[in-house]
C-alpha positions as CSV (number, residue, x, y, z in Angstrom):
1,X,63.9,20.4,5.6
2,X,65.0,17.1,4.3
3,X,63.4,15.2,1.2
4,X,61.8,12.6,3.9
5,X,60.3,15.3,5.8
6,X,58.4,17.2,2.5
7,X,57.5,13.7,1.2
8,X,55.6,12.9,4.6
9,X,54.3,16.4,4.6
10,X,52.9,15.6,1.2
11,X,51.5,12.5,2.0
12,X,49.7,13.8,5.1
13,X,48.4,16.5,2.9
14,X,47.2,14.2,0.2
15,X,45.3,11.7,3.1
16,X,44.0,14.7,4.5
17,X,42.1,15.8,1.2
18,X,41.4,12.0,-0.1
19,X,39.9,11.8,3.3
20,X,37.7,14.7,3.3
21,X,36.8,14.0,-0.3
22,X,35.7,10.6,0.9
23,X,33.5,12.2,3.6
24,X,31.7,14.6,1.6
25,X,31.6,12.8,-2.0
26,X,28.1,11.3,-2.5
27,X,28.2,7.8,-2.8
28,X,25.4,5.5,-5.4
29,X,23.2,4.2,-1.9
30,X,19.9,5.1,-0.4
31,X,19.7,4.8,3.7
32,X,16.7,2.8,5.5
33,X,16.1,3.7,9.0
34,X,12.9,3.3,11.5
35,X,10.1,5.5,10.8
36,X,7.3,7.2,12.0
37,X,4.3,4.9,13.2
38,X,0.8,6.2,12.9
39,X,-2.3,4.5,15.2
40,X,-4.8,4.1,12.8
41,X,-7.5,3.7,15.4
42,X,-6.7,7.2,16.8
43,X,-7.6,10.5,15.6
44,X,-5.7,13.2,13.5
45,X,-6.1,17.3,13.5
46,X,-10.2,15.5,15.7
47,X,-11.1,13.5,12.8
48,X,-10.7,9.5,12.4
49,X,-7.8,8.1,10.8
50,X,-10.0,5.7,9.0
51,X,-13.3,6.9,8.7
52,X,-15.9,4.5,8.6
53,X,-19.5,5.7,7.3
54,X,-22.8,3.6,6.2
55,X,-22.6,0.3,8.1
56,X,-23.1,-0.1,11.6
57,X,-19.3,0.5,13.8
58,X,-18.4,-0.6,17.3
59,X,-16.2,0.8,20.0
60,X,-12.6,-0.4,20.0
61,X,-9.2,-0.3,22.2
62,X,-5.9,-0.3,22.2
63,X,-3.2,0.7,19.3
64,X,-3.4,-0.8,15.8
65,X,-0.1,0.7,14.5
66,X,1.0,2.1,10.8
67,X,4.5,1.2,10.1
68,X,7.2,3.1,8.1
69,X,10.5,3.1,6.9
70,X,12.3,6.3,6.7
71,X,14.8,6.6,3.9
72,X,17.1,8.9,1.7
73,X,15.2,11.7,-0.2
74,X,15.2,11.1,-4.2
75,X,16.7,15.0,-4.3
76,X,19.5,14.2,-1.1
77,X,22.0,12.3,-1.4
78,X,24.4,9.4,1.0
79,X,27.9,10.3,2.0
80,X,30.0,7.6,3.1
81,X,30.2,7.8,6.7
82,X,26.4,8.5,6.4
83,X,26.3,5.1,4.6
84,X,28.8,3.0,6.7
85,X,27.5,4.1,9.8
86,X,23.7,3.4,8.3
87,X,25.2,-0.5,7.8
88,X,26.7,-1.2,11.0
89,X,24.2,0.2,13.1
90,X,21.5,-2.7,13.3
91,X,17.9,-2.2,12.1
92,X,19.5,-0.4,9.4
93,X,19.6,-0.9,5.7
94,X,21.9,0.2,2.8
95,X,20.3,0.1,-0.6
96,X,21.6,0.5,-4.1
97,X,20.2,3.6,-5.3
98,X,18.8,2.6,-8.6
99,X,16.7,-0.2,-6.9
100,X,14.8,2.8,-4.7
101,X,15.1,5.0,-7.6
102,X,14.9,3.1,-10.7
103,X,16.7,5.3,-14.0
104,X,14.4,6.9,-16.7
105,X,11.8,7.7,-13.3
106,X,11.8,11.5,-11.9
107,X,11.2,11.6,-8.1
108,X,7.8,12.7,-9.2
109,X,7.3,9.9,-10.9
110,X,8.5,8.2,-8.1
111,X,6.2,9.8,-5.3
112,X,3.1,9.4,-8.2
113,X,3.6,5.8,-8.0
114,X,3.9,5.3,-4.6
115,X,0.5,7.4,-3.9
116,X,-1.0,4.9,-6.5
117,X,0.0,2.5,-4.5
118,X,-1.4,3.6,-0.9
119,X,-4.4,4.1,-2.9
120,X,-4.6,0.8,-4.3
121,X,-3.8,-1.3,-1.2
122,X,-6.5,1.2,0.8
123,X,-9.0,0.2,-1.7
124,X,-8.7,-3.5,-1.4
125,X,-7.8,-4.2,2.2
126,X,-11.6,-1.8,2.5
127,X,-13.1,-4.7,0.3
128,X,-11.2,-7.4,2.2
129,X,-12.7,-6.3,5.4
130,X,-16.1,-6.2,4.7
131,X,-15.2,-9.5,2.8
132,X,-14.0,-10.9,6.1
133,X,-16.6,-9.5,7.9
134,X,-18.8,-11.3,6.6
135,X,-20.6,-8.0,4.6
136,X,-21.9,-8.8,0.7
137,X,-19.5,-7.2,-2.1
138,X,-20.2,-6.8,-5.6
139,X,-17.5,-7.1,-8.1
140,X,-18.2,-5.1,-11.2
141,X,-16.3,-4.0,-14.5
142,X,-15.6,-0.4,-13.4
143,X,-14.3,2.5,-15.9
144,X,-10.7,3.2,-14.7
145,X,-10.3,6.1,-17.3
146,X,-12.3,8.4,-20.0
147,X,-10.5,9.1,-23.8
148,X,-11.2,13.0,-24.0
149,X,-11.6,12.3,-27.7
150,X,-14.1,9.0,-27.2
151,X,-17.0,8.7,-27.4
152,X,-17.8,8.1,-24.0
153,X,-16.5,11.0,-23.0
154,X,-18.8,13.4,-20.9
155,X,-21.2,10.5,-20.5
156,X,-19.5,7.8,-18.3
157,X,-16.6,8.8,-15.6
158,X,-13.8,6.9,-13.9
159,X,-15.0,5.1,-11.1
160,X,-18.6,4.0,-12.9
161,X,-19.4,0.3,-12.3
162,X,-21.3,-0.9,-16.1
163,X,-23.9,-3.5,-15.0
164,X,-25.4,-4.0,-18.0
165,X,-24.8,-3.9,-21.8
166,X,-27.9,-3.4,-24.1
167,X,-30.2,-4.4,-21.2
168,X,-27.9,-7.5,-20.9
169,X,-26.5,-7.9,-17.0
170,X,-22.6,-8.1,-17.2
171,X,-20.6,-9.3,-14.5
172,X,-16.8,-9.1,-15.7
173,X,-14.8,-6.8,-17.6
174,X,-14.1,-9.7,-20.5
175,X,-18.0,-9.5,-20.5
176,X,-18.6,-6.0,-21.2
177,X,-15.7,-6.3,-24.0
178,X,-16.9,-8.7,-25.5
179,X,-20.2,-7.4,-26.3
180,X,-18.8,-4.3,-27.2
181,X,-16.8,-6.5,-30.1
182,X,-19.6,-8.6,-31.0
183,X,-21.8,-5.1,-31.7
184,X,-19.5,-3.9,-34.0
185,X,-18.0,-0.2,-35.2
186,X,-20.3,2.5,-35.7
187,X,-23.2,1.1,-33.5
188,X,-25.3,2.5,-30.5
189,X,-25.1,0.9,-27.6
190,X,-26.9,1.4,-24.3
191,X,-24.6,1.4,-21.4
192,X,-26.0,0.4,-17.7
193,X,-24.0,2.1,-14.6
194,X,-23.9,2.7,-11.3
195,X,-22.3,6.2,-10.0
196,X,-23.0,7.4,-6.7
197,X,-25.0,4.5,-6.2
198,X,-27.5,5.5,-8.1
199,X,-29.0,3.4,-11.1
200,X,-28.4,5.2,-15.1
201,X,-28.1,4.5,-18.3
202,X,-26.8,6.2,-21.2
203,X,-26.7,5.5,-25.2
204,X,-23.3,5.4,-26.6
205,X,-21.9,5.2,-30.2
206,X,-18.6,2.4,-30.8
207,X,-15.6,3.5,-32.7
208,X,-12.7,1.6,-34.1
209,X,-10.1,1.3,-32.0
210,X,-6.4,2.5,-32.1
211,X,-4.8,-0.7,-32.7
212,X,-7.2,-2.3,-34.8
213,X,-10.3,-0.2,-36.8
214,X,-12.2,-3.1,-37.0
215,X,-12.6,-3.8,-33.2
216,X,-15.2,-1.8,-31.5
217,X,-14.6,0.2,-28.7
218,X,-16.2,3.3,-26.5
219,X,-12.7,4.8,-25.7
220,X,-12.5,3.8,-22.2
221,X,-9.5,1.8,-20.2
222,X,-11.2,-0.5,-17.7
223,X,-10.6,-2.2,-14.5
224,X,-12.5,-4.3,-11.8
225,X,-14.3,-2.4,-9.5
226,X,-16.0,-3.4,-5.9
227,X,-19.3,-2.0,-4.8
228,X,-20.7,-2.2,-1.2
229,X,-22.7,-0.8,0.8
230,X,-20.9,2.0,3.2
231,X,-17.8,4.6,2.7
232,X,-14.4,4.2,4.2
233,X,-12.1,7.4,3.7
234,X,-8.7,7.5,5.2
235,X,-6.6,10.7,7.1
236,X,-3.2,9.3,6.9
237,X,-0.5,11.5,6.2
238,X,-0.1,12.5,2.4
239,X,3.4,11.9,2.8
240,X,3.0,8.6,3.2
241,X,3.6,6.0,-0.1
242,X,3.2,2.4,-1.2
243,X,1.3,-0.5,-0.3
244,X,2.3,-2.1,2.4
245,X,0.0,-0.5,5.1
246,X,-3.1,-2.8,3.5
247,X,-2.9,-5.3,6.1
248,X,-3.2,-2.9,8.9
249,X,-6.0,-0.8,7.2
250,X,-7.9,-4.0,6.9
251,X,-7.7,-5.2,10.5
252,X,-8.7,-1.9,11.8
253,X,-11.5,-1.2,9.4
254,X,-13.0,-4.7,10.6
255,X,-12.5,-4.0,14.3
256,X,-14.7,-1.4,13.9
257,X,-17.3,-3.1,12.2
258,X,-17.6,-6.2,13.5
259,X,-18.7,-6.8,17.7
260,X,-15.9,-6.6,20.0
261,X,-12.6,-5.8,20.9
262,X,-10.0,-7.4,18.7
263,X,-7.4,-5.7,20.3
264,X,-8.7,-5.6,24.0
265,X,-6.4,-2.4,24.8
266,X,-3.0,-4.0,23.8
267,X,-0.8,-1.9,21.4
268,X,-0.5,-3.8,18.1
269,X,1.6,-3.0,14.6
270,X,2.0,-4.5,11.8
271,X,2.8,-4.3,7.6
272,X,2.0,-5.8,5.1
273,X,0.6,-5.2,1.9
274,X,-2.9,-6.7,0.6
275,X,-5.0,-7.6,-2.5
276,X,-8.8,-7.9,-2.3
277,X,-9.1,-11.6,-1.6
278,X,-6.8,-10.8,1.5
279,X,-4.0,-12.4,1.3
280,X,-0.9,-10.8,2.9
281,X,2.3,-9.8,1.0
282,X,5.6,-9.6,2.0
283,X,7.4,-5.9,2.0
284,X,10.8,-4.2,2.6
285,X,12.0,-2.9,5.6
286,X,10.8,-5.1,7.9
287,X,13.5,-4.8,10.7
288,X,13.1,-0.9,10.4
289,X,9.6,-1.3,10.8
290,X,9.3,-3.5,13.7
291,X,12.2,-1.4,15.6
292,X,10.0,2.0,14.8
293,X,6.6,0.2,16.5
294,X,9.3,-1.5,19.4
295,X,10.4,2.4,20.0
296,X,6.6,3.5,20.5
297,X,5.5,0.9,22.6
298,X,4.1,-2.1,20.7
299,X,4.3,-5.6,22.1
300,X,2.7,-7.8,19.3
301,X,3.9,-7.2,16.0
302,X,2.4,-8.8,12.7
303,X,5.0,-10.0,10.2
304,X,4.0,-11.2,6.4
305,X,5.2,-14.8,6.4
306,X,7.5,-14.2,3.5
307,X,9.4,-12.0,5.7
308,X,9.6,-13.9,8.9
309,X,13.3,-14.9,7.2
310,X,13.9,-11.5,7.1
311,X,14.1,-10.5,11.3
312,X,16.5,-14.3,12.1
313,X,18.7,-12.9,14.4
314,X,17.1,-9.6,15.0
315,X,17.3,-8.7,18.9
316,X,13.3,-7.4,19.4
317,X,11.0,-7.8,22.6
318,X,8.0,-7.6,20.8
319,X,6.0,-10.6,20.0
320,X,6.5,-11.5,16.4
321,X,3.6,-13.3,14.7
322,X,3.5,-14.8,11.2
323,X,0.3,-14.4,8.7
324,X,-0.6,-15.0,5.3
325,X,-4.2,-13.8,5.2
326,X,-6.2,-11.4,6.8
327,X,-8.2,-13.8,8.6
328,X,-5.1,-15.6,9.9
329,X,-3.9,-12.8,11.4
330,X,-7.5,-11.9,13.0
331,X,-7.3,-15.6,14.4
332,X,-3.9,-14.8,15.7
333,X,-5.3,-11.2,17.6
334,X,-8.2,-13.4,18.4
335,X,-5.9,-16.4,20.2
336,X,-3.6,-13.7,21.9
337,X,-6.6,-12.7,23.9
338,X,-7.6,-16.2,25.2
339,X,-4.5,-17.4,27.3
340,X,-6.0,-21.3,26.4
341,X,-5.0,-20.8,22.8
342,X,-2.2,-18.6,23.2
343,X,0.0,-21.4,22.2
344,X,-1.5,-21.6,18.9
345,X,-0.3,-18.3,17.6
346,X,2.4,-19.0,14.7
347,X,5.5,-17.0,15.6
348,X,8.3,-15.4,13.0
């Protein structure tokens, strides 16, 4: 063979294995893609998805969809035809891999936050609900944690809401610390909680604290807490992480415990998170999410307003309305049904 034909038989060899290096070698990106939608009105293994217990409840109809996006496990990793293809394909996202998996953080860690999350945006779009509809909520100081070494230990829990402070009412968490401080180290101090709903008290000795002696403390981390009448649990998948199903969770818990049908039968979805005061925040994902509900059948789909930006351009047959509150988007549900106001609905 001549030197031209080696050197091309060399070269193909060489493309061949840059190319199938290229293939298989993991590249620094994390893949977004529709995912699974859950109906948080329906059932799951015959129990509710969100259980409501306590208050009086009310038939309802139609779909209220959970949204998801589906994306690259913290222990798997993106190859680059897996990565190109997740780019051109639309309703598709490619992310840096650091900003889904920030350095220093374990996928544990990861999967911990993300559960504190669900938790925290169940938790307040419960007390936005009732808020909404209308029901009385008490905000307390509530004990978010217990020092094993404090003095408080074995006596007060997490979750306690402290209404009163040496037979003083408190109403805020700046309260209760304050008259913590103003008792002073190595005093007893008689502590007034709820837990369970039930009324107790309990006496208490003050320390010093960590950071400064001087300043009394009971070796507790607080928190704000909301107390209402009524349970709400939730079913949804374990699996499941971060906040932004609070807007959804909120709409269904008040369809069931307010009169009528919000949704009279239609099939809605929606994301979004939510704080307590119910105002809607904008989220990732957002084309993923609204092709996910498209793919299962929903026609109205609720967008945060921040991300409205996000889905110019996007090809979608579903009706895209834009909130910012909890009760704008229960005005919006509220106008779809009347054909005399559907014109008033704010669209992405």
């Amino acid at each position: 063979m001549t030197r031209q034909t080696w050197t091309a038989i060399v070269a193909a060899v060489l493309f061949i294995v840059s190319a199938a290096v290229l293939a298989f070698a993991p590249t620094p990106f994390v893949a977004w893609t529709p995912g699974t939608t859950y109906d948080v009105l329906g059932t799951t293994n015959g129990s509710p998805v969100i259980d409501v217990q306590g208050v009086a409840t009310y038939p309802t109809s139609g779909e209220l969809r959970l949204t998801t996006v589906a994306q690259t496990r913290a222990d798997s990793t993106l190859s680059f035809p897996e990565a190109l293809l997740a780019y051109v394909l639309p309703s598709r996202d490619v992310l840096p891999r650091w900003a889904v998996y920030p350095a220093g953080r374990s996928p544990q860690q990861v999967q911990e936050e993300e559960k504190q999350l669900m938790g925290d945006s169940q938790s307040n779009a419960t007390v936005a609900a009732l808020r909404a509809a209308g029901k009385p909520v008490r905000e307390l100081p509530m004990i978010q944690s217990v020092r094993l070494s404090g003095p408080a230990n074995d006596k007060l829990e997490p979750g306690d809401f402290v209404v009163s402070i040496d037979n003083v009412a408190v109403t805020s968490t700046e309260d209760v610390l304050a008259r913590i401080r103003d008792k002073g180290v190595g005093q007893k101090l008689v502590v007034g909680y709820l837990r369970n709903g039930q009324a107790l008290s309990t006496t208490i000795d003050t320390v010093g604290s960590n950071n400064d002696g001087k300043v009394a403390t009971i070796g507790v981390t607080w928190t704000t807490g909301f107390s209402y009448a009524g349970r709400v649990s939730y079913g949804v998948d374990p699996n499941i992480g971060g906040g932004s199903g609070g807007l959804v969770f909120a709409i269904a818990i008040y369809d069931r415990i307010t009169p009528g049908d919000l949704l009279d039968g239609r099939h809605v979805a929606g994301t979004g998170g939510i704080n307590a005061a119910g105002e809607v925040q904008s989220i990732g994902g957002i084309q993923e999410k609204i092709s996910g509900a498209e793919a299962k059948g929903s026609t109205i789909f609720l967008v945060p307003a921040g991300n409205c930006a996000d889905t110019v351009g996007m090809s979608t047959k579903v009706t895209l309305v834009k909130v910012n509150t909890l009760s704008g988007a229960i005005t919006a549900l509220e106008q779809l049904n009347d054909p005399a106001r559907e014109g008033q609905v704010e669209r992405c």
